[in-house]
C-alpha positions as CSV (number, residue, x, y, z in Angstrom):
1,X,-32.7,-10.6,37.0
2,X,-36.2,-10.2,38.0
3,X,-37.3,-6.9,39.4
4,X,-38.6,-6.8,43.0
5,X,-41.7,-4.9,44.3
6,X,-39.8,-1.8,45.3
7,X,-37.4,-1.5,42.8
8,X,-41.0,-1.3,39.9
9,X,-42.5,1.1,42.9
10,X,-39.2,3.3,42.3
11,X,-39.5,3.0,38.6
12,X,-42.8,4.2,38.2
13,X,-42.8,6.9,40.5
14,X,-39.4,8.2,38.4
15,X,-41.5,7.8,35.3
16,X,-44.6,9.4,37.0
17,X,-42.7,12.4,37.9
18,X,-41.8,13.1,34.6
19,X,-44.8,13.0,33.2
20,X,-46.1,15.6,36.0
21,X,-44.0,18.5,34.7
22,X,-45.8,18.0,31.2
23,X,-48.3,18.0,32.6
24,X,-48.2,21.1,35.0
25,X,-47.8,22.5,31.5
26,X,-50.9,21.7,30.0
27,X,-52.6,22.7,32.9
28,X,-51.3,25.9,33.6
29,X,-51.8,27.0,29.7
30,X,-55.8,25.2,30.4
31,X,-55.9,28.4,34.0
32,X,-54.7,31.2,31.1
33,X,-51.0,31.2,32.9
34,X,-49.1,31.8,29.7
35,X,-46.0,32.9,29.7
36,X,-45.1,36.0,26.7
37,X,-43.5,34.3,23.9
38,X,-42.3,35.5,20.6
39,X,-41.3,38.9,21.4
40,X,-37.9,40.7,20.9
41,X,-35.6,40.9,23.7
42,X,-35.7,45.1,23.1
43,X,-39.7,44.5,23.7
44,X,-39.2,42.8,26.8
45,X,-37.0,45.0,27.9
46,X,-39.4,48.0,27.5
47,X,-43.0,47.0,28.3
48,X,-40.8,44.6,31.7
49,X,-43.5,42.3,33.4
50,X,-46.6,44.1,32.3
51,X,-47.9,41.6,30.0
52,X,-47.2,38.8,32.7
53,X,-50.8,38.3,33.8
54,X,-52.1,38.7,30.5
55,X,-53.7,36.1,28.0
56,X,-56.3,36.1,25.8
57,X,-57.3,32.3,26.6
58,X,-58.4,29.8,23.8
59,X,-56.7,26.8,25.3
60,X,-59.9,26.5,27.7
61,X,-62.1,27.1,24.8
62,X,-61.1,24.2,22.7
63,X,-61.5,21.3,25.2
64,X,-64.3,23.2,27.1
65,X,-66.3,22.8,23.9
66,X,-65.3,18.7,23.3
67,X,-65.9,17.5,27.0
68,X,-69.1,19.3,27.6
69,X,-70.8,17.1,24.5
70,X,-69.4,13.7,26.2
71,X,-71.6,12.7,28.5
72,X,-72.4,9.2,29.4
73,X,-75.7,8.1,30.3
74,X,-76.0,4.1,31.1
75,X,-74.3,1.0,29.9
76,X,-75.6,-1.7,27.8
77,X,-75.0,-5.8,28.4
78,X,-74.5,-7.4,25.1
79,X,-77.8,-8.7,24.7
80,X,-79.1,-5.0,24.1
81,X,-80.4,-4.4,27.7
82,X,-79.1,-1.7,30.2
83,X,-77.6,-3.1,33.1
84,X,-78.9,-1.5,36.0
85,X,-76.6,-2.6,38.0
86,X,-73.8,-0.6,36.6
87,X,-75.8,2.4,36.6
88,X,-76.6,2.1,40.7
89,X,-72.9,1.3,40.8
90,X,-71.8,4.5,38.3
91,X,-74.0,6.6,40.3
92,X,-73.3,5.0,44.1
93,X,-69.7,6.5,43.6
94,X,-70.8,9.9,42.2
95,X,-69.1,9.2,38.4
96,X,-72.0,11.2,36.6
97,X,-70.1,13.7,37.8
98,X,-67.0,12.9,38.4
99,X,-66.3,12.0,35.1
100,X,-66.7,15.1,33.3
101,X,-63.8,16.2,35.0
102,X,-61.6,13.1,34.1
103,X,-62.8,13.3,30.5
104,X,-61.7,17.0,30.8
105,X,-58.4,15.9,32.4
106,X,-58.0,13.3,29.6
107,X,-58.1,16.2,27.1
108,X,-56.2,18.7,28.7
109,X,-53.1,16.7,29.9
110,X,-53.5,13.7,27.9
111,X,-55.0,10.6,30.0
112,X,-56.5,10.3,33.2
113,X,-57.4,7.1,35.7
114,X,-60.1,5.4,37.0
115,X,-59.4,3.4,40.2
116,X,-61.9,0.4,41.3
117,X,-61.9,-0.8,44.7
118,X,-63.0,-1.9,48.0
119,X,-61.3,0.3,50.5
120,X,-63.4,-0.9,53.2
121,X,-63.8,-4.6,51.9
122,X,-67.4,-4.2,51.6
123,X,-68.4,-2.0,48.8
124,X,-67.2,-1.2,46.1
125,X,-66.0,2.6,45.5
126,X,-65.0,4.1,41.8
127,X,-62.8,6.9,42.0
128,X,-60.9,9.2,38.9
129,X,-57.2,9.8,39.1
130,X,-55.5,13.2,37.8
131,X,-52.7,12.0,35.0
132,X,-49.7,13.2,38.1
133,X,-51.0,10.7,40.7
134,X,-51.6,7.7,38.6
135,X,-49.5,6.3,35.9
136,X,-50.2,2.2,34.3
137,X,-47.8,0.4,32.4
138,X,-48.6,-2.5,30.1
139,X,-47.2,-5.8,29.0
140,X,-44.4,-5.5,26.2
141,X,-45.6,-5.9,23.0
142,X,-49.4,-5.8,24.3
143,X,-50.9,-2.3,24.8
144,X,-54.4,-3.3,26.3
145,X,-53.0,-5.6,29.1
146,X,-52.3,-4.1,32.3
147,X,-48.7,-5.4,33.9
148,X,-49.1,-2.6,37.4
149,X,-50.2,-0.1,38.1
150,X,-49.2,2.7,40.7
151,X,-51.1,5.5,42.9
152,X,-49.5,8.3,44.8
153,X,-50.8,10.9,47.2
154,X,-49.3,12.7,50.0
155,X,-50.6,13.2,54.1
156,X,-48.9,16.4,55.4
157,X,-44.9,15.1,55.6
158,X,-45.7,11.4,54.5
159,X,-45.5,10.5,50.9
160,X,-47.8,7.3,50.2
161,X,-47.9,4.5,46.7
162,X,-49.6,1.7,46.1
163,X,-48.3,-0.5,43.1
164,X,-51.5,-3.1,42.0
165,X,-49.9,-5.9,40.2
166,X,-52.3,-8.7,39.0
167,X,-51.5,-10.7,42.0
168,X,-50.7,-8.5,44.9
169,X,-51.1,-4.9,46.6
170,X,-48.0,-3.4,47.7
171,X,-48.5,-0.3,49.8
172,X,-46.0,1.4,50.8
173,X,-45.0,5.3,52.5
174,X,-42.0,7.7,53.3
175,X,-41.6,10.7,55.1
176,X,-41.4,13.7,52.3
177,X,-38.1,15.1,53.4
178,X,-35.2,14.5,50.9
179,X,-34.0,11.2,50.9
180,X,-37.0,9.1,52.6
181,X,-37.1,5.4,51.6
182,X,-40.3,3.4,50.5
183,X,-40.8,1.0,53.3
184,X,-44.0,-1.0,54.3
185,X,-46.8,1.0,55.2
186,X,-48.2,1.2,58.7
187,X,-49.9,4.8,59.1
188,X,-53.5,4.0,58.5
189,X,-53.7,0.2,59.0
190,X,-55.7,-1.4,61.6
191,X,-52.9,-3.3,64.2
192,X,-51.8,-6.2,62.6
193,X,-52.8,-5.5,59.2
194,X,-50.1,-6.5,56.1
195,X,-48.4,-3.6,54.6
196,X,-49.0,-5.6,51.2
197,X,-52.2,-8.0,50.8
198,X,-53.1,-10.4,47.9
199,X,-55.4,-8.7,44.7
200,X,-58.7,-10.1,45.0
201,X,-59.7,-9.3,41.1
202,X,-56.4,-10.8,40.1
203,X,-56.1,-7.9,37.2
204,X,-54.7,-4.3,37.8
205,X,-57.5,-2.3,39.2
206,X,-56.3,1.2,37.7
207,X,-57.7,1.7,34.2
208,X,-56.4,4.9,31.7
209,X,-58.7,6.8,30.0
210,X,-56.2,8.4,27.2
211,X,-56.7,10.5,24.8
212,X,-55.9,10.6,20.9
213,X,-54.1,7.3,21.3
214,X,-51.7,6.1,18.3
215,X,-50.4,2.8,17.6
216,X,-47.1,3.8,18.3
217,X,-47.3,7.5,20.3
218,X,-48.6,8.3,23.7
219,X,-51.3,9.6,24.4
220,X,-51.5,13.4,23.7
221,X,-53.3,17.0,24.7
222,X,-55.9,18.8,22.6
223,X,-53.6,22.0,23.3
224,X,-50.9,20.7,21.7
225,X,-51.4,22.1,18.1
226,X,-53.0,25.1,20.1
227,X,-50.7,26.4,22.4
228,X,-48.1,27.8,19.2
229,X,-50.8,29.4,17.7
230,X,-52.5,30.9,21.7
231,X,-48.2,32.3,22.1
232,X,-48.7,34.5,18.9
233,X,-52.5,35.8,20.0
234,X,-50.7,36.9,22.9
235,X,-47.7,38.5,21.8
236,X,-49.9,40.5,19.1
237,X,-51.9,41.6,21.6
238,X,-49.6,42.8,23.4
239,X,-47.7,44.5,20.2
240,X,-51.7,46.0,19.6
241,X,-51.8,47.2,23.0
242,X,-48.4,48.9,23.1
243,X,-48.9,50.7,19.6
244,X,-52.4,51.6,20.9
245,X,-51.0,53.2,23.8
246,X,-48.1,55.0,22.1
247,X,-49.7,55.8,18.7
248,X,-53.1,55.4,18.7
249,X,-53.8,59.3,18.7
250,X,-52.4,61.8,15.8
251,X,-49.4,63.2,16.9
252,X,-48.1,66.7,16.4
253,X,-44.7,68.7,15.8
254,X,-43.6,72.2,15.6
255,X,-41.5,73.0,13.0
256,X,-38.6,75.8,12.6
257,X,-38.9,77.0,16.3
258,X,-36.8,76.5,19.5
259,X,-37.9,74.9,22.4
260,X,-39.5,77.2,24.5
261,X,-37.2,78.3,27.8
262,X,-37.5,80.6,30.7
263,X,-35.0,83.0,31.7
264,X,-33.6,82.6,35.1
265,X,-33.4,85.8,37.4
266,X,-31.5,86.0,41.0
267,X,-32.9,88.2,44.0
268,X,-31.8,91.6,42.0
269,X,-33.7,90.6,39.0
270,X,-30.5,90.2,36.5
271,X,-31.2,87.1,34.1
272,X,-28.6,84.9,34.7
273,X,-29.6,82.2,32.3
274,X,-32.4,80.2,30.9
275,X,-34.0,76.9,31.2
276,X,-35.8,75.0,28.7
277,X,-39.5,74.6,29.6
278,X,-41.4,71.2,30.6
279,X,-43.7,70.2,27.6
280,X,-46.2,68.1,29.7
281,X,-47.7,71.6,30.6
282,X,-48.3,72.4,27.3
283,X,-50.1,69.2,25.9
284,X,-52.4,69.5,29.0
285,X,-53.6,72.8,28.5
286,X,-53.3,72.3,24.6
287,X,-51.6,75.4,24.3
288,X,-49.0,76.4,22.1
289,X,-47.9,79.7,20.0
290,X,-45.5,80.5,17.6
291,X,-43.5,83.3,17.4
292,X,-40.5,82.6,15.2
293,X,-40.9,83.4,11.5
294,X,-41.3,80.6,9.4
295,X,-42.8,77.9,12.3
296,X,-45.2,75.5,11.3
297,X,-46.7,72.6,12.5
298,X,-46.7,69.2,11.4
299,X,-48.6,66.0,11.8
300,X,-47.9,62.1,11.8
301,X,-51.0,60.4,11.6
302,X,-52.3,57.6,14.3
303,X,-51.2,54.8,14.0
304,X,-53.6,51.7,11.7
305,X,-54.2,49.0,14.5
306,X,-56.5,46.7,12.3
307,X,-53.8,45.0,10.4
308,X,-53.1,43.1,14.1
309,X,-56.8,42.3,14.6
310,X,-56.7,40.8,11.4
311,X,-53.4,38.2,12.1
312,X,-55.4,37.8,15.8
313,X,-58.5,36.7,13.1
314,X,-56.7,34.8,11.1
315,X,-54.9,33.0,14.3
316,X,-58.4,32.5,16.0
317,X,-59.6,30.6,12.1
318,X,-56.8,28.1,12.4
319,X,-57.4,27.1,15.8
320,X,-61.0,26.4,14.6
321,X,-60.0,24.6,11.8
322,X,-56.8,22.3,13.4
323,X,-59.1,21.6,16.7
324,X,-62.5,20.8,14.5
325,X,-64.1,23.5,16.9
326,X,-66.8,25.3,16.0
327,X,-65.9,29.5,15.0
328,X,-69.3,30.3,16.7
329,X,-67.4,29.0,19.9
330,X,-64.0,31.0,19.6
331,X,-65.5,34.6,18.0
332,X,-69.0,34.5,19.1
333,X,-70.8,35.6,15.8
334,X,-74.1,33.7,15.2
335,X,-76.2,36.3,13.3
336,X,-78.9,35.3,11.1
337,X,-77.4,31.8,10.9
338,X,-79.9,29.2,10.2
339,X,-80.3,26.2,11.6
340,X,-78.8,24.0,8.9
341,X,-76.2,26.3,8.2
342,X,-75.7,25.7,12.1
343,X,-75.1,21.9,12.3
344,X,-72.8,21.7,8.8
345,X,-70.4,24.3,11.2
346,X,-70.5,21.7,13.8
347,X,-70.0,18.2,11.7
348,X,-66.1,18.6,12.6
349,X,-66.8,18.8,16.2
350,X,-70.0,16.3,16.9
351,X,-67.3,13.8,14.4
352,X,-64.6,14.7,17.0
353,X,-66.6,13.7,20.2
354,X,-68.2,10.4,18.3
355,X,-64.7,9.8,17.6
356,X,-64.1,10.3,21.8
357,X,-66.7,8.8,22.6
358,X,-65.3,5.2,20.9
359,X,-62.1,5.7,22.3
360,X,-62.9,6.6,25.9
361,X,-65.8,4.0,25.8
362,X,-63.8,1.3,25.9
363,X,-62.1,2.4,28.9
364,X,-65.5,3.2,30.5
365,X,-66.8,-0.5,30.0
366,X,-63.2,-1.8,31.3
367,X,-64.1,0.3,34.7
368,X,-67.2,-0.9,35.0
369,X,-66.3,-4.6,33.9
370,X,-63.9,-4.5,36.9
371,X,-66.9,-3.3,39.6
372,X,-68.9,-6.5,38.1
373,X,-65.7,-8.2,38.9
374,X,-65.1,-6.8,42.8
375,X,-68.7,-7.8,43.3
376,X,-68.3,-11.2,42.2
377,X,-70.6,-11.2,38.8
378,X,-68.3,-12.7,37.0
379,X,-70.9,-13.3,34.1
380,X,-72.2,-9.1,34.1
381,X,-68.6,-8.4,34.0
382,X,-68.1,-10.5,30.4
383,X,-71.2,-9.1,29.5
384,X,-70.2,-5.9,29.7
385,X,-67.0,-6.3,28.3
386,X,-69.0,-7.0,25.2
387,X,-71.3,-4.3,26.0
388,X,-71.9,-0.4,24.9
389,X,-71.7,2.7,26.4
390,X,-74.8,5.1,26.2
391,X,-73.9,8.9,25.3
392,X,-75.9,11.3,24.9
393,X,-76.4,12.5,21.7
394,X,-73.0,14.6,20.2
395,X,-75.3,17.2,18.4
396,X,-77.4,20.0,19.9
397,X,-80.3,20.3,18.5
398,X,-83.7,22.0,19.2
399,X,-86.6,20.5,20.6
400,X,-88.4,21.2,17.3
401,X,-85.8,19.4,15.4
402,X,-86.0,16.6,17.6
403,X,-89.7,16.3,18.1
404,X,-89.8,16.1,13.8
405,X,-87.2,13.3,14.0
406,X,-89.0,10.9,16.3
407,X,-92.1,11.5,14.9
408,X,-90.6,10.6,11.3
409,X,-88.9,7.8,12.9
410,X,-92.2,6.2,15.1
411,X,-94.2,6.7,11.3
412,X,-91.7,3.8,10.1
413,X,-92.1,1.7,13.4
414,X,-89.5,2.4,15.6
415,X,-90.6,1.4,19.2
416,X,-91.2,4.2,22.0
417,X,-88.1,2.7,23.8
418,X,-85.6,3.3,21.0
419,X,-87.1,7.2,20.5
420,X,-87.2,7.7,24.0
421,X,-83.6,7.0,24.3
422,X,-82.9,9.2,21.8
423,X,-84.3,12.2,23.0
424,X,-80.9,13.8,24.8
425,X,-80.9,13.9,28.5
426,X,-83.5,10.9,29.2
427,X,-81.8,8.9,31.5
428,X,-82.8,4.7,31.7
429,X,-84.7,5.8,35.0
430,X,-86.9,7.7,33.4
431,X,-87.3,5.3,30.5
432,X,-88.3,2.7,33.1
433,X,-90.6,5.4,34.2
434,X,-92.3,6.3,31.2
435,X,-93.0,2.7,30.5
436,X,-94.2,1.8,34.1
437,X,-96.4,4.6,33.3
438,X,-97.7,3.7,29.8
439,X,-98.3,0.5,31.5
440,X,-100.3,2.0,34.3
441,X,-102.6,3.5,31.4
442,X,-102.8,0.5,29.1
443,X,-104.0,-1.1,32.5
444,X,-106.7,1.4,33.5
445,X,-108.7,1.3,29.7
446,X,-108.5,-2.4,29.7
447,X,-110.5,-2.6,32.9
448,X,-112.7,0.2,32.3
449,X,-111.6,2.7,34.2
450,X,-110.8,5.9,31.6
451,X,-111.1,8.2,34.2
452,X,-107.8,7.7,35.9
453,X,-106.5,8.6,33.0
454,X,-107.6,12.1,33.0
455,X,-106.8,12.2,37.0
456,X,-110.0,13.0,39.7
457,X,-112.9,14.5,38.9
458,X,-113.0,18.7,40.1
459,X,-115.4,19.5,42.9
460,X,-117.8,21.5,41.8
461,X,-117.7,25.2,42.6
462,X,-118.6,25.9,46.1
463,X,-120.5,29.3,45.4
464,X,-122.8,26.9,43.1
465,X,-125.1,24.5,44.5
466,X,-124.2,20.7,42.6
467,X,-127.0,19.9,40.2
468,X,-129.0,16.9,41.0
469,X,-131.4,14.6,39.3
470,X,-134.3,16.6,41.3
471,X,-133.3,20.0,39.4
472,X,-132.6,18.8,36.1
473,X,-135.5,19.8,33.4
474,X,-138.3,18.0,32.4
475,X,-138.1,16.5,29.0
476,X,-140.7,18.2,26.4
């Protein structure tokens, strides 16, 4: 039996819930909200909840470092050419920024969603979904084709869903209190409006962006291999910590003495007994003397904290080496490093993000495919499904390094165009720019006119009167 509407609405929003508390996970360990893991019960027990708010935090660190070299600049038709009109699109909707922070999502949690629509019917609005309000589910036995896909969000005590199917929009709401059904939404429709309307694009308008896809495993988060290693960092510092505090500092002991006491007297002055004396007294004032023959004093040396620091060093090296991220980002030391020395440490992380950038591509040109779509280009949008995304270049480099580059590369006869777009941070603006400009100057020495290109001629100095053809010198 076929499943209705409602009963694939339910589905989805079970299956979206469960995929929420995974990911609540990944985010809270992203914040630094790690709970202390590893440690003894009798540890517990003693230190209570003061190492609760504590965490020495490499699971921002790692994807920090990926998503902040994955920036996408313009997209390509698949003649070569940029397509301008995806990049007035891409930036009509704000996505040059808002998708650093799905890319970041996508690492953190897993995947994240891009959602392409016309919410007023006119124009065409891209927005990024978080991984617990989104969720897409694909054909059996095809990964890449989109069967629905379902939104959620929630309006003070009304729960709203959308489920796009390649054919129709069902939208639906319920009040949040336990036990409110799905029924055909009406709060925010104009009178007379269709709770559910036919799909224009006739393909599901919500597009994933996962990340580390397998053929047969979900999606998956770059904190995965690092949150067993970021529980033991933690727990040794707070081991460190609790030595340092209780045996940092040589300790010392008397020897062959009794405690020291004081006698206690009543009103006549008759000693009616003793009590032993507080010792806090005496390591404050660092006082003490010994009076019973044969005392002596010994001493236990402090405690050696460095064997932690170097497990805590050893912890920090495999994170660098399981996440390909670079050592300079975890511990900080770049002394003396040169700068070839400094790119070989970064192969494993610029491989990483070309690597992302492939993957995540894809999903780009599918979002931007589906604007071409909405606006009725159905020819751009097959071009750019056969297009290419333009990052910016993976690897940092200097502008020294990159100025030698181009240089080497225009002596073989690369064209300006191809250098320029190579040069990281040019966007296809100011390409268009630059060439509108070369062609202002290629214009202004064909017809004679040099002297634009050096800008106006300076008036001369008002203190000095101009020199004219009356004051110049006789020739001898």
């Amino acid at each position: 039996m076929a499943e209705t509407p409602l009963q694939m609405t339910e589905r989805l929003y079970r299956k979206l819930q469960r995929r929420k508390r995974a990911a609540k996970k990944w985010s809270e360990y992203y914040e630094g909200e790690h709970p202390l893991l590893f440690a003894s019960p009798e540890f517990s027990s003693q230190t209570g909840g003061l190492f609760d708010d504590f965490s020495d935090n490499w699971c921002s660190t790692v994807p920090d470092a990926t998503v902040e070299r994955l920036r996408p600049l313009a997209f390509r038709l698949d003649d070569g050419t940029l397509d301008r009109a995806a990049g007035e699109a891409w930036r009509r909707s704000e996505c040059d920024v808002e998708v650093g922070l799905a890319l970041l999502e996508s690492l953190i949690t897993g995947r994240s969603y891009a959602l392409v629509w016309k919410p007023d019917g006119i124009t065409t609005e891209i927005t990024f979904e978080h991984t617990s309000n989104a969720l897409v589910e694909y054909v059996p036995g095809r990964r890449r084709v989109r069967a629905a896909g379902l939104k959620v969000w929630q309006d003070w005590d009304t729960e709203f869903a959308t489920l796009f199917t390649p054919t129709t929009v069902y939208r639906w709401q319920r009040p949040t209190r336990e036990g409110g059904q799905w029924t055909g939404r009406t709060a925010g429709l104009s009178r007379g409006e269709p709770s559910h309307i036919p799909n224009p694009l006739k393909v599901v308008p919500l597009v994933e962006l996962p990340n580390r896809s397998r053929l047969n495993a979900s999606p998956r988060s770059e904190l995965k291999t690092v949150v067993p290693l970021q529980n033991s960092v933690n727990t040794l510092w707070a081991h460190l910590m609790t030595a340092s505090d209780q045996r940092a500092l040589p300790a010392r002991v008397v020897l062959g003495m009794d405690r020291p006491v004081r006698e206690i007297v009543d009103d006549s002055g008759e000693v009616v007994g003793e009590e032993d004396l507080p010792l806090e007294r005496f390591r404050s004032d660092r006082l003490l003397w010994l009076e019973r023959e044969g005392a002596s004093i010994a001493e236990f040396s402090a405690a050696d904290l460095d064997g932690f620091l170097r497990v805590i060093d050893k912890a920090v090296e495999h994170i660098a080496a399981q996440t390909r991220t670079p050592a300079t980002y975890l511990n900080g030391q770049l002394v003396n490093v040169s700068a070839e020395t400094l790119v070989a440490s970064e192969a494993g992380l610029v491989a990483k993000v070309t690597e992302r950038q492939r993957h995540f591509g894809s999903g780009l040109r599918e979002i931007m495919r589906l604007e071409a779509l909405a606006n009725g280009e159905t020819g751009r949008a097959e071009s750019l499904a056969l297009g290419s995304v333009v990052w910016r270049d993976p690897q940092f480099r200097s502008d020294s390094q990159y100025s030698d580059a181009l240089v080497k590369l225009k002596s073989i006869g690369v064209p300006d165009e191809a250098l320029w777009e190579r040069i990281p941070g040019v966007t296809p603006d100011e390409i268009e720019r630059w060439k509108s400009m070369r062609t202002d100057a290629a214009g202004a020495i064909l017809g004679g006119n040099v002297a634009d290109l050096f800008g106006p001629k300076p008036e001369p100095d008002q203190g000095e009167p101009a020199t004219t053809a009356d004051d110049a010198p006789e020739a001898a």
